[in-house]
N, CA, C and O atoms as CSV, one atom per row, in Angstrom:
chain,resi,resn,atom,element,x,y,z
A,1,UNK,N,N,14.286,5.549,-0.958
A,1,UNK,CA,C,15.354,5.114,-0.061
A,1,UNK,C,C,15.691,3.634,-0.248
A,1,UNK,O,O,14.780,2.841,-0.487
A,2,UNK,N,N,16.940,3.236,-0.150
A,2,UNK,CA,C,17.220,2.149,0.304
A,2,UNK,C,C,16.942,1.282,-1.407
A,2,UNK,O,O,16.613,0.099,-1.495
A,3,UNK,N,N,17.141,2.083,-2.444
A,3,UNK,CA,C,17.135,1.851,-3.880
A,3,UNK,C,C,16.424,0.857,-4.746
A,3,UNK,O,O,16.615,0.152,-5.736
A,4,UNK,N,N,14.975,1.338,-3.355
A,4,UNK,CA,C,13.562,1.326,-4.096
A,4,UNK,C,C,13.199,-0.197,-3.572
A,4,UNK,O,O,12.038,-0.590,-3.685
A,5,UNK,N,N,14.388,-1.194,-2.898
A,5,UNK,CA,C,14.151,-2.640,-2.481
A,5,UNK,C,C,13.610,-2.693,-0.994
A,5,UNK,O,O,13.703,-3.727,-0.333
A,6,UNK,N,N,13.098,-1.648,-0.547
A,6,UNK,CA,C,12.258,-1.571,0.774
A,6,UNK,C,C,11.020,-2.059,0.563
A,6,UNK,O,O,10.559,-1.672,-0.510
A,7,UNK,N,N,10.358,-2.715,1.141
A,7,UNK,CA,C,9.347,-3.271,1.155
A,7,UNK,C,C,8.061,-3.048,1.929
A,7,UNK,O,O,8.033,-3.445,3.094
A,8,UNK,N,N,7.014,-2.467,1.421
A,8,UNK,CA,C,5.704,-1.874,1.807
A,8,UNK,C,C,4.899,-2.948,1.064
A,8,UNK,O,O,5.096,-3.640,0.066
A,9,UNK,N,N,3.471,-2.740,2.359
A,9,UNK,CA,C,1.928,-3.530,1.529
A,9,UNK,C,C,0.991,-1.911,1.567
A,9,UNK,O,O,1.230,-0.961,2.313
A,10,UNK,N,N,0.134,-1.988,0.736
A,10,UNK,CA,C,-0.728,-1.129,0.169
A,10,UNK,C,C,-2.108,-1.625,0.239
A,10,UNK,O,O,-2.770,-2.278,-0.568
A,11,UNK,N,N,-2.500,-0.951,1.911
A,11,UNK,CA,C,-3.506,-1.721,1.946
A,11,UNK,C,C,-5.424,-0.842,1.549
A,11,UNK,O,O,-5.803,0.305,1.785
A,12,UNK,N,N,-6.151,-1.986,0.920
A,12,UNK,CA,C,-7.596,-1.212,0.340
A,12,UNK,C,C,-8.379,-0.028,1.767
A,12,UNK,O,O,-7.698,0.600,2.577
A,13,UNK,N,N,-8.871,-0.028,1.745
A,13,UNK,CA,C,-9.866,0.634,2.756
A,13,UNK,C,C,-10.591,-0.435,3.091
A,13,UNK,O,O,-10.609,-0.949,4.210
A,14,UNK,N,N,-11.249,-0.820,2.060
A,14,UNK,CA,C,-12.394,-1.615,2.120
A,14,UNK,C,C,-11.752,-3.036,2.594
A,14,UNK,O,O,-12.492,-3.994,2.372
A,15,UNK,N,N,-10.775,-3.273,3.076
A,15,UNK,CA,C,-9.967,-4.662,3.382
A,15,UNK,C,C,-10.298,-3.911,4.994
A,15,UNK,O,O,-10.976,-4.443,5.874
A,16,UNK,N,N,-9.715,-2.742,5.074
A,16,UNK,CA,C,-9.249,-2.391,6.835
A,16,UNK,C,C,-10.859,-1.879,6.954
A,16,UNK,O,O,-11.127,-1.337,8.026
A,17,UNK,N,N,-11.615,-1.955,6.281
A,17,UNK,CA,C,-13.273,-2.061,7.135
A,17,UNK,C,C,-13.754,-3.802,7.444
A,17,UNK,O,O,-14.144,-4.476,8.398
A,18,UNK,N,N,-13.475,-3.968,6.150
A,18,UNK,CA,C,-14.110,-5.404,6.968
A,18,UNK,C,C,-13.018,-6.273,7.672
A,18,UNK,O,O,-13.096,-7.495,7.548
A,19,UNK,N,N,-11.932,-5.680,8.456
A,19,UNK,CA,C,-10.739,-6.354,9.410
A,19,UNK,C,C,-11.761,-5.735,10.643
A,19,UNK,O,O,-12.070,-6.461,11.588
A,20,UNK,N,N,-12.144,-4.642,10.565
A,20,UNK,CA,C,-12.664,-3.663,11.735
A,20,UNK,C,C,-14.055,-4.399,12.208
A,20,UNK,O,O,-14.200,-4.682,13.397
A,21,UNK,N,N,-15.305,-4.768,11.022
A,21,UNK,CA,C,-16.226,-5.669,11.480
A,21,UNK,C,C,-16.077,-7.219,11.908
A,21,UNK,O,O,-16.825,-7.877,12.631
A,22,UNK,N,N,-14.842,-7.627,11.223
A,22,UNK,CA,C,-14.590,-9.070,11.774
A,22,UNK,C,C,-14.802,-9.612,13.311
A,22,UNK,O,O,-15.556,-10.530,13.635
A,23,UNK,N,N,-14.118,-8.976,14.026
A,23,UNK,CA,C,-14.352,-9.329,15.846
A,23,UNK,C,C,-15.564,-8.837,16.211
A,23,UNK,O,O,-15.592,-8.505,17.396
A,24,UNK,N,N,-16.314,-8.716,15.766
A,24,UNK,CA,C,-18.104,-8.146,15.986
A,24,UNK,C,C,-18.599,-9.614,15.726
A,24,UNK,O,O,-18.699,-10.218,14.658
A,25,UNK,N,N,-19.022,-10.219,17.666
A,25,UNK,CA,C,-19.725,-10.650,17.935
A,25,UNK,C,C,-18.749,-12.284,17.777
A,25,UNK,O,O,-19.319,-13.375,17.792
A,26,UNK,N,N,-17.602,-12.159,17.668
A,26,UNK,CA,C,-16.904,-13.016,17.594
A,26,UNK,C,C,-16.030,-13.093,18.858
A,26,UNK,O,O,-15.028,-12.410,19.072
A,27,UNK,N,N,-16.671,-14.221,19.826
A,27,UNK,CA,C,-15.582,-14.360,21.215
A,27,UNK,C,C,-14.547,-14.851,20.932
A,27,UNK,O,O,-13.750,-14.752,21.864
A,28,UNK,N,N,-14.111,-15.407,19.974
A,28,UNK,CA,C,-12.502,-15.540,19.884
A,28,UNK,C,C,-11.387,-14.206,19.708
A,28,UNK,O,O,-10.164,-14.294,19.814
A,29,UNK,N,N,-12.179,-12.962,19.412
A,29,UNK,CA,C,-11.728,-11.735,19.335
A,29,UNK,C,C,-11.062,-11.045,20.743
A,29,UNK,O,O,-10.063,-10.372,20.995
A,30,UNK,N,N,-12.148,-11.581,21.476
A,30,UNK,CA,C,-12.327,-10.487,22.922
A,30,UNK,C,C,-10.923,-10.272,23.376
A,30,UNK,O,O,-10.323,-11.333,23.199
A,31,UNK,N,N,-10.264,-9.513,23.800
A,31,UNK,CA,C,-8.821,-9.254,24.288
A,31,UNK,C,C,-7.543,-9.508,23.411
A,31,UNK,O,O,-6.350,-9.536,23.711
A,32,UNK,N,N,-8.242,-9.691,22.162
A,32,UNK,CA,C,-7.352,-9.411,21.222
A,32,UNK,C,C,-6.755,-8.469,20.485
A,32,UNK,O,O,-7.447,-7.540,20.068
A,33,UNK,N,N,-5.252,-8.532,20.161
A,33,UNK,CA,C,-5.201,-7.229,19.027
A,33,UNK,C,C,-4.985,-7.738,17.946
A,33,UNK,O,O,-4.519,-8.874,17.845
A,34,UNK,N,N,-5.266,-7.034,17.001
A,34,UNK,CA,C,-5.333,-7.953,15.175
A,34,UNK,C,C,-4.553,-6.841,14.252
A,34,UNK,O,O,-5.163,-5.849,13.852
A,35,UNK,N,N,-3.277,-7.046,13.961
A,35,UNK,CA,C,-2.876,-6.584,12.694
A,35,UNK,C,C,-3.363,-5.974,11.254
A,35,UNK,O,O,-3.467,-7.006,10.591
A,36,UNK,N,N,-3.574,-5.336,10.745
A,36,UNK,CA,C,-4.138,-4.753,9.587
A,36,UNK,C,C,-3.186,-4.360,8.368
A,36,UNK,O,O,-2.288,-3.518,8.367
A,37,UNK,N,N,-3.571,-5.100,7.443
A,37,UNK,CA,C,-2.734,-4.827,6.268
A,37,UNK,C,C,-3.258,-5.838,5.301
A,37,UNK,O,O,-4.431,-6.204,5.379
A,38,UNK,N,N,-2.206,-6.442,4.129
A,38,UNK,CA,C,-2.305,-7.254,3.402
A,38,UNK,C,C,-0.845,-8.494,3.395
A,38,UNK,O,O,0.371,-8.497,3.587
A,39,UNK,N,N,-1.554,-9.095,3.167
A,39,UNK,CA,C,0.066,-10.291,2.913
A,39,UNK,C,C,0.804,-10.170,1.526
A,39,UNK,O,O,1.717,-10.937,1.221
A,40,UNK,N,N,0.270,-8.972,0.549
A,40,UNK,CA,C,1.132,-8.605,-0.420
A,40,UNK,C,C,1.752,-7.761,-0.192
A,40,UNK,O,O,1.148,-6.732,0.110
A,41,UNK,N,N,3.041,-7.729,-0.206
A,41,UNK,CA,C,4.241,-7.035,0.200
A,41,UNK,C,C,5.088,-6.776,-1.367
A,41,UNK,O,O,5.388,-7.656,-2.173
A,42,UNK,N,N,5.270,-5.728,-1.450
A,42,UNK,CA,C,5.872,-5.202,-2.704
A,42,UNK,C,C,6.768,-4.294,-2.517
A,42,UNK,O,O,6.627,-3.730,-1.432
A,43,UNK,N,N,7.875,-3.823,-3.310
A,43,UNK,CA,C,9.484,-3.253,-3.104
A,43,UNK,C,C,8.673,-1.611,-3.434
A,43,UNK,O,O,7.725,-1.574,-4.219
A,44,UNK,N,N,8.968,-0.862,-3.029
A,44,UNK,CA,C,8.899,0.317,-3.847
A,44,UNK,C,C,9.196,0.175,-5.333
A,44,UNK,O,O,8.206,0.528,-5.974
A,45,UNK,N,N,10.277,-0.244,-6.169
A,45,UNK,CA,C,10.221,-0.494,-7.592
A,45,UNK,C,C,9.134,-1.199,-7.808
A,45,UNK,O,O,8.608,-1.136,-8.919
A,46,UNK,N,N,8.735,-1.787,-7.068
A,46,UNK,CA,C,7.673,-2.614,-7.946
A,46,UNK,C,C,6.561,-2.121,-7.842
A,46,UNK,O,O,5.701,-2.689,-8.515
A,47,UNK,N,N,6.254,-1.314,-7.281
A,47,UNK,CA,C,5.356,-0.444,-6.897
A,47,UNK,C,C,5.140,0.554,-8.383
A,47,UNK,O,O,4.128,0.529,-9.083
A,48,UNK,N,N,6.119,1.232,-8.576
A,48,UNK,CA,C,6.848,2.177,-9.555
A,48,UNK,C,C,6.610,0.942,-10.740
A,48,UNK,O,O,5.410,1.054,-10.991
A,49,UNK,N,N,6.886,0.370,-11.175
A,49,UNK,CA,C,6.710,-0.675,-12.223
A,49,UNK,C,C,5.224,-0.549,-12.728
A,49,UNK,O,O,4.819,-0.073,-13.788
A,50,UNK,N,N,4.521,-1.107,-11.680
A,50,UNK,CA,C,3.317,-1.391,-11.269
A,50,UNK,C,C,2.291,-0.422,-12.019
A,50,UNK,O,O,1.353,-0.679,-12.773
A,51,UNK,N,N,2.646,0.406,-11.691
A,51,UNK,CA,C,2.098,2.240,-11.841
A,51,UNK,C,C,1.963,1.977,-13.081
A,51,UNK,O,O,0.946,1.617,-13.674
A,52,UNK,N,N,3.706,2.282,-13.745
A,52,UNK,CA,C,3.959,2.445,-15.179
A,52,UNK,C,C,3.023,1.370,-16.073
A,52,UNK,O,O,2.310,1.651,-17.037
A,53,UNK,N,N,3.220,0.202,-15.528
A,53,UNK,CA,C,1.807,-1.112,-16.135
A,53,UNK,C,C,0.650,-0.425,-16.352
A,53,UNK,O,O,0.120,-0.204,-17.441
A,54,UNK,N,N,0.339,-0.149,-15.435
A,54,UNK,CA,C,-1.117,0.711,-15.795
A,54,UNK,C,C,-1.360,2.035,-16.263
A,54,UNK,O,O,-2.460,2.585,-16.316
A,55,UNK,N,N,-0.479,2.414,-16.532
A,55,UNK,CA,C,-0.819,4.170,-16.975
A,55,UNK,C,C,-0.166,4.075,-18.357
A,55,UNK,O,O,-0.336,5.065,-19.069
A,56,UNK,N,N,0.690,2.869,-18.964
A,56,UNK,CA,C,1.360,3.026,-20.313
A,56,UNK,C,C,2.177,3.492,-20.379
A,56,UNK,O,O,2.658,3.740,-21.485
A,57,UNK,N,N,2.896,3.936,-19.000
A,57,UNK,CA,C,4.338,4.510,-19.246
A,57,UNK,C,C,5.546,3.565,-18.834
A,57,UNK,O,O,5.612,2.439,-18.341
A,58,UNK,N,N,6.550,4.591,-19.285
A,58,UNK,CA,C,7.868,4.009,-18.394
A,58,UNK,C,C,8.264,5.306,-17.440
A,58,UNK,O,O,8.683,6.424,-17.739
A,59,UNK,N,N,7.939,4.656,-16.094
A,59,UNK,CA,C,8.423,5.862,-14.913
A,59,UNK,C,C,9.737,5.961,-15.118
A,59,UNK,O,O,10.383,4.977,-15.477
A,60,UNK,N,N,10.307,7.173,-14.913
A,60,UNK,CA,C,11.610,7.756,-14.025
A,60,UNK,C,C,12.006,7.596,-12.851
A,60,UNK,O,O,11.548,8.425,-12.065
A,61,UNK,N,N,12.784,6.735,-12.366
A,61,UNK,CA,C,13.207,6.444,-10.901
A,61,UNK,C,C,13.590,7.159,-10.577
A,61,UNK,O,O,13.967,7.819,-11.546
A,62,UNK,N,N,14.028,8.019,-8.982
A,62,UNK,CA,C,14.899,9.115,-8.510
A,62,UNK,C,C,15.297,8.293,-7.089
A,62,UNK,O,O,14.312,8.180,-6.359
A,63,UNK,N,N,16.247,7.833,-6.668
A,63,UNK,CA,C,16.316,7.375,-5.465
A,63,UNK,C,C,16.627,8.595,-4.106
A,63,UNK,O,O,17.601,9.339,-4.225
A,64,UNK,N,N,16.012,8.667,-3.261
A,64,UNK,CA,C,16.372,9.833,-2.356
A,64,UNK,C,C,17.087,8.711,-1.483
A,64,UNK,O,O,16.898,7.504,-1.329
A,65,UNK,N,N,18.356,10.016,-0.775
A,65,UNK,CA,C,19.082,9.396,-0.046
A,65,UNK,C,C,18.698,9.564,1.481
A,65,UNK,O,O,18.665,10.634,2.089
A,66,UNK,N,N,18.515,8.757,1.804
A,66,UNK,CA,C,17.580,7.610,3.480
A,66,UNK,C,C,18.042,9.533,4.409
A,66,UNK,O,O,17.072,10.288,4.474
A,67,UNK,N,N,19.067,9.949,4.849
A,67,UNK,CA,C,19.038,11.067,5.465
A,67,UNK,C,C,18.654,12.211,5.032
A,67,UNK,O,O,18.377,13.092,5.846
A,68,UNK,N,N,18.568,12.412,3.806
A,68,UNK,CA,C,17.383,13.519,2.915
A,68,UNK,C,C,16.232,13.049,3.338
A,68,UNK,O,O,15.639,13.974,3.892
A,69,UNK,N,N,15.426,11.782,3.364
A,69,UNK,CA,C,14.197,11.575,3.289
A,69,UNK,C,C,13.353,12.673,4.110
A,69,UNK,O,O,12.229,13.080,3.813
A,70,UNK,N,N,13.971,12.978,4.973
A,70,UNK,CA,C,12.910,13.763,6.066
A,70,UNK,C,C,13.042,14.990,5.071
A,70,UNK,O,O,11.921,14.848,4.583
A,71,UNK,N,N,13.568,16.112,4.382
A,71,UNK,CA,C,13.487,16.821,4.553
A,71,UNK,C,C,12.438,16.631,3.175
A,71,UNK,O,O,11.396,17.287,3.160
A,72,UNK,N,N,12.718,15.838,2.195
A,72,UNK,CA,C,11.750,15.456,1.156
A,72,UNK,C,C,9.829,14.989,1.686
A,72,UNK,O,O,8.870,14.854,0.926
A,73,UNK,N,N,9.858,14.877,2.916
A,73,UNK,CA,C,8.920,14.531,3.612
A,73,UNK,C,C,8.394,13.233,3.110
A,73,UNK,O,O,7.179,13.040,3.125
A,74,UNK,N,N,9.460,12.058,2.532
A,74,UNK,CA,C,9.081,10.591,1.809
A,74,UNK,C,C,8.982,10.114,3.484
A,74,UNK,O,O,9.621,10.708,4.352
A,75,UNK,N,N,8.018,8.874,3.793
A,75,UNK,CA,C,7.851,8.440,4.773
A,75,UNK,C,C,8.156,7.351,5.121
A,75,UNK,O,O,7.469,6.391,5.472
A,76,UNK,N,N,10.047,7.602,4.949
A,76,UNK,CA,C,10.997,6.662,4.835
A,76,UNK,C,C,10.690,6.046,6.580
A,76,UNK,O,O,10.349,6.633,7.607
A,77,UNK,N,N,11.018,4.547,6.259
A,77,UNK,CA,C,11.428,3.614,7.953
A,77,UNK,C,C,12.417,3.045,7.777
A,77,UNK,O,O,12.746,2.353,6.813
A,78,UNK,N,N,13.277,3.435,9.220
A,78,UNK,CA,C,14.371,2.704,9.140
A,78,UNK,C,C,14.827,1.280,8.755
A,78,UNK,O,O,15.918,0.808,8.436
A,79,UNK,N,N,13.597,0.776,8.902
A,79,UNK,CA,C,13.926,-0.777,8.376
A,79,UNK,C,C,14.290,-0.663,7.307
A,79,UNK,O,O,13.463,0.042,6.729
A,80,UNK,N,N,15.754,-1.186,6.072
A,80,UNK,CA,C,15.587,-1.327,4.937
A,80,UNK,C,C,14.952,-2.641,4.255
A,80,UNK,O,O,14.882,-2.871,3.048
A,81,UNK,N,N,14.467,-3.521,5.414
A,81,UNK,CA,C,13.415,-4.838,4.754
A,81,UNK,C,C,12.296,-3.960,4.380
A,81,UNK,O,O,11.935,-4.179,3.224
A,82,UNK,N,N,11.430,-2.764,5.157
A,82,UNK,CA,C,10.218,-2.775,4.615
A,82,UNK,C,C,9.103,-2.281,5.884
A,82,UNK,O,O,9.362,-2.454,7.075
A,83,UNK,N,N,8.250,-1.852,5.549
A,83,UNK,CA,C,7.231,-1.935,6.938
A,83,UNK,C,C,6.069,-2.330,6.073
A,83,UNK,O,O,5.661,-1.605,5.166
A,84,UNK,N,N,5.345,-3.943,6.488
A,84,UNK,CA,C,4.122,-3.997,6.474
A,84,UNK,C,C,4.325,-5.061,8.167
A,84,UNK,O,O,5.277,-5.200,8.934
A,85,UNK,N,N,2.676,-5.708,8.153
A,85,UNK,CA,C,2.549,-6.215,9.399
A,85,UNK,C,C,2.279,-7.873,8.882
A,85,UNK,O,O,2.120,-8.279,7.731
A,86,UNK,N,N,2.292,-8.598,10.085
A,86,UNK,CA,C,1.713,-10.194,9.536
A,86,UNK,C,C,0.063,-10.143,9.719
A,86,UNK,O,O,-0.465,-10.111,10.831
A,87,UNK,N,N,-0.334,-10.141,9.046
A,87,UNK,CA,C,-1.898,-10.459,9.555
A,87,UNK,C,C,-2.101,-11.894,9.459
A,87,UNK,O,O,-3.199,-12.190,8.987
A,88,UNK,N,N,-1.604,-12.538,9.667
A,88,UNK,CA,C,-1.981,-14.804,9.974
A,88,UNK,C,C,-2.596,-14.671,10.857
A,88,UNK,O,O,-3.509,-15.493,10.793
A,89,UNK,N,N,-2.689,-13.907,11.997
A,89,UNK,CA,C,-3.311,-13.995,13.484
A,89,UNK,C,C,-5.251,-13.653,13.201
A,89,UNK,O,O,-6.170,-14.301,13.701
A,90,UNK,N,N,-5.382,-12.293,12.137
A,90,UNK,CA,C,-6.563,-11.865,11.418
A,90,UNK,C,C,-7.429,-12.906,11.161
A,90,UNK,O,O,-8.576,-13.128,11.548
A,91,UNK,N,N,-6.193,-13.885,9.979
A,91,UNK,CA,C,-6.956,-14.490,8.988
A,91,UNK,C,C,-7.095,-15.859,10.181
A,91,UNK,O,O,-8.247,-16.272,10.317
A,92,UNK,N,N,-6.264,-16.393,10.826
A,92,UNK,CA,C,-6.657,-17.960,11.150
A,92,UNK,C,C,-7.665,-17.616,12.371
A,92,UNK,O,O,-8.064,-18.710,12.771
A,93,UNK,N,N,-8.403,-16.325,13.336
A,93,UNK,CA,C,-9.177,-16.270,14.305
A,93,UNK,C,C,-10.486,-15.954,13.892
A,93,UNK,O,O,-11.496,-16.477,14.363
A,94,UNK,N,N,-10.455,-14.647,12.550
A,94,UNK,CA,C,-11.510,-13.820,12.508
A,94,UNK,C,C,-11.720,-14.463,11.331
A,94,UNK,O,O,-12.749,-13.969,10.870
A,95,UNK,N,N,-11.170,-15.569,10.353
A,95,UNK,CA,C,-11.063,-15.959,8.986
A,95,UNK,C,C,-11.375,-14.735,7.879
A,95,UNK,O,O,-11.926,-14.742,6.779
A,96,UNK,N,N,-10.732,-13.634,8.731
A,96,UNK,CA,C,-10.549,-12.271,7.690
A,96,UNK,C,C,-9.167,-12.341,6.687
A,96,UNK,O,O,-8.053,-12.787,6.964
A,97,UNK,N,N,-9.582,-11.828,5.620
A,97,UNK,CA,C,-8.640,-12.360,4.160
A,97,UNK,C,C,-8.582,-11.082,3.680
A,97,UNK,O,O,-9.617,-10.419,3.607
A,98,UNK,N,N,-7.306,-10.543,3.272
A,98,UNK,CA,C,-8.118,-8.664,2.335
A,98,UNK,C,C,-8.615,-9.629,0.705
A,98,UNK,O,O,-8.242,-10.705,0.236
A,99,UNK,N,N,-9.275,-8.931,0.403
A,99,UNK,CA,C,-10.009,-9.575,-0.937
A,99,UNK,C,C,-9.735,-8.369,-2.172
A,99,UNK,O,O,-10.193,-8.556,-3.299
A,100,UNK,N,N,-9.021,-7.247,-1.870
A,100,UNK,CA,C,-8.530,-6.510,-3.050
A,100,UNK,C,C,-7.078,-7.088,-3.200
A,100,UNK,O,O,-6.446,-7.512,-2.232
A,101,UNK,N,N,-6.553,-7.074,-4.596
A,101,UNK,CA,C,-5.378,-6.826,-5.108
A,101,UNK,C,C,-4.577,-5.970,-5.413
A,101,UNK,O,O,-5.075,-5.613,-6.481
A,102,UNK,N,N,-3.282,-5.067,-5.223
A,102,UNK,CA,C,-3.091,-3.507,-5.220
A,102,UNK,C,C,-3.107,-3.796,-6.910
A,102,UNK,O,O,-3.995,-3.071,-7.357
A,103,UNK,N,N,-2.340,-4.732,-8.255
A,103,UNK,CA,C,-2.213,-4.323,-9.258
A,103,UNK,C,C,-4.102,-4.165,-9.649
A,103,UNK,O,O,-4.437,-3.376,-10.533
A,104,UNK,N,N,-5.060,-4.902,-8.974
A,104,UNK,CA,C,-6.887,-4.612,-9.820
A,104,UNK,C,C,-6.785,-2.798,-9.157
A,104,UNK,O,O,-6.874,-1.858,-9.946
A,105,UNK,N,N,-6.611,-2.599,-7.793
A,105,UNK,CA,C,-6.858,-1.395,-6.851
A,105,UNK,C,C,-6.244,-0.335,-7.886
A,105,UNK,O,O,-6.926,0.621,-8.257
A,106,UNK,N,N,-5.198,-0.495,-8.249
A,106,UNK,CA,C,-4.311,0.390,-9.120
A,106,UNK,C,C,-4.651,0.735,-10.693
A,106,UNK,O,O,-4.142,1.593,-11.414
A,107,UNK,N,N,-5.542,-0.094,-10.940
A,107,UNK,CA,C,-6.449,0.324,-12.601
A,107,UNK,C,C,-7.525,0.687,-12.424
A,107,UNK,O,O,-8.053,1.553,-13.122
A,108,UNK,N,N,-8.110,0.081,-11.412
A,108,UNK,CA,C,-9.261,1.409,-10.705
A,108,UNK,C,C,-8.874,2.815,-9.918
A,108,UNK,O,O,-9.640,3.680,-9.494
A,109,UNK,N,N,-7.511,2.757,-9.867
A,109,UNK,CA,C,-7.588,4.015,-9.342
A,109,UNK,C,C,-7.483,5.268,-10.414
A,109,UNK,O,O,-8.028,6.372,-10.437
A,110,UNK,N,N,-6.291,4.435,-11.526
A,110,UNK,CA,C,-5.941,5.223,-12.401
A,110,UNK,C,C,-7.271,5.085,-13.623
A,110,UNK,O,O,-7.274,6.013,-14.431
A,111,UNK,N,N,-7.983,4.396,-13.744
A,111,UNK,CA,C,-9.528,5.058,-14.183
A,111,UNK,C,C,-10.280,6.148,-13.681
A,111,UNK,O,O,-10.573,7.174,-14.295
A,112,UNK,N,N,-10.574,5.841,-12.501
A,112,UNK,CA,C,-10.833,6.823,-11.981
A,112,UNK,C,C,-10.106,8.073,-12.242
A,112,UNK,O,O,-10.726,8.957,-12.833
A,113,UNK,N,N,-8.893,8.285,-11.895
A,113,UNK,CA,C,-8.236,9.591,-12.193
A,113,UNK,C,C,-8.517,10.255,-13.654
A,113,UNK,O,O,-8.623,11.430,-14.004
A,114,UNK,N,N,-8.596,8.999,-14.374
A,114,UNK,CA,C,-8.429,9.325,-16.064
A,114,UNK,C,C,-9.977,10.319,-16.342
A,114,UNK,O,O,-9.974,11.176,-17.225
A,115,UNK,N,N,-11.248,10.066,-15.470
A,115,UNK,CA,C,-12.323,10.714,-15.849
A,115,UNK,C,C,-12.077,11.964,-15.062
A,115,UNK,O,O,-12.796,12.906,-15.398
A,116,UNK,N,N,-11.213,12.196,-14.074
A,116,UNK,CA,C,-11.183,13.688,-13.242
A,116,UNK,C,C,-10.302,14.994,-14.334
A,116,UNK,O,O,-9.910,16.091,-13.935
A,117,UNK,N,N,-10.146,14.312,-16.086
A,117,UNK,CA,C,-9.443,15.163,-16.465
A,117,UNK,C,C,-8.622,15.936,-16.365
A,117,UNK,O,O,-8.310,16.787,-17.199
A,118,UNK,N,N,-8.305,15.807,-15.655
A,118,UNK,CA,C,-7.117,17.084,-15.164
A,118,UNK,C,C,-6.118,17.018,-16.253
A,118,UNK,O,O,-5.894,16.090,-17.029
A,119,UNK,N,N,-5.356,18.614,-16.127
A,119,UNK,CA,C,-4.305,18.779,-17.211
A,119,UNK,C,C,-2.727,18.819,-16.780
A,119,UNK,O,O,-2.464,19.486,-15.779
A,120,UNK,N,N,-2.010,18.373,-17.234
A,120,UNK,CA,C,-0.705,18.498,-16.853
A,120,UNK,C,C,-0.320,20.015,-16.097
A,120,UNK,O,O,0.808,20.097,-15.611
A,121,UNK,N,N,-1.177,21.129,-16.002
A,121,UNK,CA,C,-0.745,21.982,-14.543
A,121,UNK,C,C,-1.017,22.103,-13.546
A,121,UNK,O,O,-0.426,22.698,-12.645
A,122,UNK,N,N,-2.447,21.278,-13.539
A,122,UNK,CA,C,-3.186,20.594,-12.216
A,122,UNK,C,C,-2.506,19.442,-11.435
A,122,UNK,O,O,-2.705,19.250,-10.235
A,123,UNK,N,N,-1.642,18.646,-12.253
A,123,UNK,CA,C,-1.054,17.139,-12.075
A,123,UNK,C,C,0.187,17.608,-11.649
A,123,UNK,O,O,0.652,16.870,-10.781
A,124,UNK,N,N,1.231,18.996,-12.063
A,124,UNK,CA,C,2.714,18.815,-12.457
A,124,UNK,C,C,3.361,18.458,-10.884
A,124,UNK,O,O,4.390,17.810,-10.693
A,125,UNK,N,N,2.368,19.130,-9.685
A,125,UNK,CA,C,2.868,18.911,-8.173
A,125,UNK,C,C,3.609,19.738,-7.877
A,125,UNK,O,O,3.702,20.469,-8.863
A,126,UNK,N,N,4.279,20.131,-7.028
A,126,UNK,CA,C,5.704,20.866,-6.495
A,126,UNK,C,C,6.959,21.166,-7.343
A,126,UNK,O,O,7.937,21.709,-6.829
């Protein structure tokens, strides 16, 4: 949607566990709420770019159009800026930082995948 310039962060696990232990035992926490995400914010193309970097390809773009999205079940938001969150509030109370990068997260993922072998009829999807 929105021709791929919407803007999402892609956040680790292991970033939103240690956001979750941060206010443990920390009174500057108490009655607080804390944002979760990353401060890297990336377009959907770049996302798609991103991919292709690491797997050796060149992706195929398909843009779905924003009132199709639902029926495609893409988990389009109306915002066309983007949905991530600010986490400054995280980092300047709990001095919580995410410490993954999505392009390192994204060659470990696609390693990983690369040893699950799978064959192009396991992979082809819908």
């Amino acid at each position: 949607p929105e021709g791929g310039e919407q803007g999402v962060c892609c956040t680790n696990a292991e970033d939103v566990a240690a956001l979750l232990a941060a206010p443990l035992g920390n009174p500057s926490a108490i009655g607080e709420v804390f944002n979760c995400g990353t401060d890297e914010i990336v377009t959907y193309n770049k996302l798609v770019e991103m991919v292709g970097d690491c797997t050796g390809t060149q992706p195929e773009i398909s843009y779905v159009d924003k009132d199709k999205a639902k029926e495609v079940k893409f988990p389009f938001r109306p915002n066309p800026e983007g949905f991530y969150v600010d986490v400054s509030k995280a980092k300047s109370t709990l001095g919580w930082s995410p410490s993954h990068s999505l392009e390192e997260d994204l060659k470990e993922y696609y390693e990983g995948f690369k040893k699950l072998k799978l064959g192009e009829a396991e992979f082809a999807g819908p």
